[in-house]
Each structure stands twice: as structure tokens, then as C-alpha cells.
N, C-alpha and C positions, 0 to 999 in steps of 0.2 A: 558543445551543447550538452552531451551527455552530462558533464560533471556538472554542469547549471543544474540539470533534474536532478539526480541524486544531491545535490545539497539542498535544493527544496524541500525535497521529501526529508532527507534528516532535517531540517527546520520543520518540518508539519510535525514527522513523529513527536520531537521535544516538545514542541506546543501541546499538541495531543495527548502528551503524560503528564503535564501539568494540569492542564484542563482537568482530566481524569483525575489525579487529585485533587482540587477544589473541589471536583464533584463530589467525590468521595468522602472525603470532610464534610463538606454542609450536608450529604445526605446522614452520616453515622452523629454530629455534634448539633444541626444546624445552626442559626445564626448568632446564638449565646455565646459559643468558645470558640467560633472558627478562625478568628485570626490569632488565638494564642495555640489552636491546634496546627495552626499550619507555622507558626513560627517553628514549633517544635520538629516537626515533619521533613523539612523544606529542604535541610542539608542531605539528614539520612535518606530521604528519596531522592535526591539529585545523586547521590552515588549511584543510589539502585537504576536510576535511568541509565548514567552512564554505564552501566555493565549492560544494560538491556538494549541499548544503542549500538555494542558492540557485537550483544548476540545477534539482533538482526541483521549485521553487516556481514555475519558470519552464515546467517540464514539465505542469502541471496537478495534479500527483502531493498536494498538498494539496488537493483540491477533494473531499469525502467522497462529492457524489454521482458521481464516476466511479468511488470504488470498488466500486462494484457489480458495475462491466463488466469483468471479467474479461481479455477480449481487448486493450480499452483499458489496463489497467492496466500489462498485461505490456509492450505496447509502450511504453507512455510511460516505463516504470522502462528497459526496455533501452536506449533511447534517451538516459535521461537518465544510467547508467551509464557507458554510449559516451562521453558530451559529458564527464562527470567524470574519467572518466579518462584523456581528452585533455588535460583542462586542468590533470590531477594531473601528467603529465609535462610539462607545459609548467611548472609549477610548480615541481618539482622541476628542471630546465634550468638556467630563471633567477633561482633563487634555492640551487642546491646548495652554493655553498660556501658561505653563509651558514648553512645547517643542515647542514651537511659529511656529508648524507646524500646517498644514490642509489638510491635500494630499487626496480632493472627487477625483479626477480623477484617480492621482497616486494608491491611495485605490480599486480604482472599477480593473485598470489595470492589480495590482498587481494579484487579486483575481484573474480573466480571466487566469494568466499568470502561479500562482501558483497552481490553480488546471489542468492544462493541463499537466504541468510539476509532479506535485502528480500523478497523475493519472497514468503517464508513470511510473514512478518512483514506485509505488504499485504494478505492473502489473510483473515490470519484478525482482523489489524482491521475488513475490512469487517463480521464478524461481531460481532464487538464492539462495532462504533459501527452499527449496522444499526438502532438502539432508535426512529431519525427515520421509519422506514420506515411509511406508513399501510397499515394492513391494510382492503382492501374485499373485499365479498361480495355478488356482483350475482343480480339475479334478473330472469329474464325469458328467451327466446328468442328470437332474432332474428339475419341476418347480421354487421351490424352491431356488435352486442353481443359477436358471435364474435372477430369483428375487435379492436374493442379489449382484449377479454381476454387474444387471442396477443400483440398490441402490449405491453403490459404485463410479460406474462410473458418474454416476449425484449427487454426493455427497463428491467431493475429499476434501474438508474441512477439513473429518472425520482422512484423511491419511493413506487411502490405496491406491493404485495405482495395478489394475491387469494389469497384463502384458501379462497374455495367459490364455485361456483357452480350456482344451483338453478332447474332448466326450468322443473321442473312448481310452479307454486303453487296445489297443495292445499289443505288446512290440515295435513295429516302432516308436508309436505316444509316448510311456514314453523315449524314448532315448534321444528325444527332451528336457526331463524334466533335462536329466544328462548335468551338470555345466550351469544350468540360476543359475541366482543369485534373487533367489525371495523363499518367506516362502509357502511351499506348503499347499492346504487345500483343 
């Protein structure tokens, strides 16, 4: 199942770079030159994806259980942003006459355009592929117990998800427990 998510998410990203530039185009051309803009564009950013697909792979950015983390995510996309679009100008450098392109503006836009749209698009995969997540529901009182509960909860990366948890065990408070759908502990 793992490698089902990770090729989704590289399918969203590659759609998501595309997007990003159509957008990008009709915003800097709009609808006067944009498909003789984009015929020209189309190849030489398809390379530049492909190396920016490889820096994210390098970034961790396919690993489903960091999508969790939030904080992790943001970094590792900025980051791996950063490195792409050092390496899109480098790109573009040493290979422009050969694509008799030079897109500084187009390049910086894209970036702006496609990490906004990454960002969204990271955020609410993790919701989407979140289905690996085990939900528990502990019971008992104790420090201990406390501890890893907050652990847990400031830690969803790891794939736990608590759903309840119940001090008193009554019989009122466990009747609660009969048909949740979570592993008990």
C-alpha cells in the first residue's frame, strides 16, 4: 500500500507542476500567446520537473509517514523548491540555446506559483492517504499512559491516531468502548 501512496503523490506533484505552469503562462501572456507560450515552454519544463521530482524524492517528500508533520513537510518542500529552482537556472544556463528559451521572470513566477499550489496539494494528501493511520483508544490512568497519549498526539507522523480515551472503567464508561472501530490498549 505504501508504494500505491507514494505514486499518487508523484502523480499529484507532476500534475501540480503543470498546472503551475499553465498558470503561470496565462498569468505573465494571457490568453493572446498562451498556447504558442506553452508549446515553447512544455519540453524545457518537463526536464526541469524531472530533476525537481528527483530533488523531492531526495527531500523525503515521498515518504507518506512524514506527511503528517506538518512543520516537516513545509520545510522539506521549501527546501526542496530552493534546490529546484537553483538547478532550473542552472538548467536553463547550460542548455538555453539549445531550448532558445530563458524564462528569469517566468522561472521565479512559476516557483511562487508552484510552491503555493505544492503546499495546498501536500496538505490535503496527507488527508487523503491518512486511511494507513491506526486509530487506538486507551483505557486506564496512569502518568505514563499520559505521556504517551501527548506523544502520540504531537507526533501523528508515527500513525497512530487516539480517538478516546477512558479513566474510569465502570461499566457506563466501557459500553462506550462496544462498536468504536479503534484497537484498544
Amino acid at each position: 500500500m505504501p508504494y500505491i501512496n507514494r505514486f499518487v503523490l508523484l502523480l499529484g506533484d507532476l500534475a501540480v507542476l503543470y498546472i503551475s505552469l499553465f498558470i503561470t503562462l496565462f498569468i505573465r501572456y494571457g490568453t493572446d500567446t498562451f498556447w504558442l507560450r506553452l508549446s515553447s515552454h512544455f519540453i524545457p519544463f518537463s526536464l526541469v520537473f524531472f530533476v525537481w521530482l528527483l530533488v523531492f524524492l531526495i527531500n523525503d517528500l515521498y515518504k507518506v509517514q512524514s506527511l503528517r508533520a506538518k512543520a516537516i513537510v513545509f520545510r522539506n518542500l521549501f527546501t526542496a523548491i530552493l534546490v529546484g529552482f537553483g538547478l532550473s537556472i542552472l538548467i536553463f544556463y547550460l542548455f538555453g540555446n539549445f531550448f532558445a528559451l530563458t524564462p528569469k521572470t517566468n522561472l521565479a513566477l512559476f516557483g511562487v506559483v508552484s510552491f503555493m499550489l505544492l503546499h495546498g496539494w501536500r496538505f490535503s494528501s496527507a488527508r487523503l492517504l491518512s486511511f494507513g493511520q491506526v486509530r487506538v483508544l486507551f483505557l486506564g490512568d496512569s502518568p505514563s499512559l499520559f505521556e504517551l497519549i501527548a506523544y502520540l498526539e504531537k507526533n501523528a507522523q508515527i500513525g497512530y491516531k487516539v480517538v478516546s480515551h477512558i479513566r474510569d472503567l465502570s461499566s457506563k464508561s466501557l459500553q462506550r468502548v462496544h462498536g468504536m472501530d479503534a484497537h484498544l490498549v
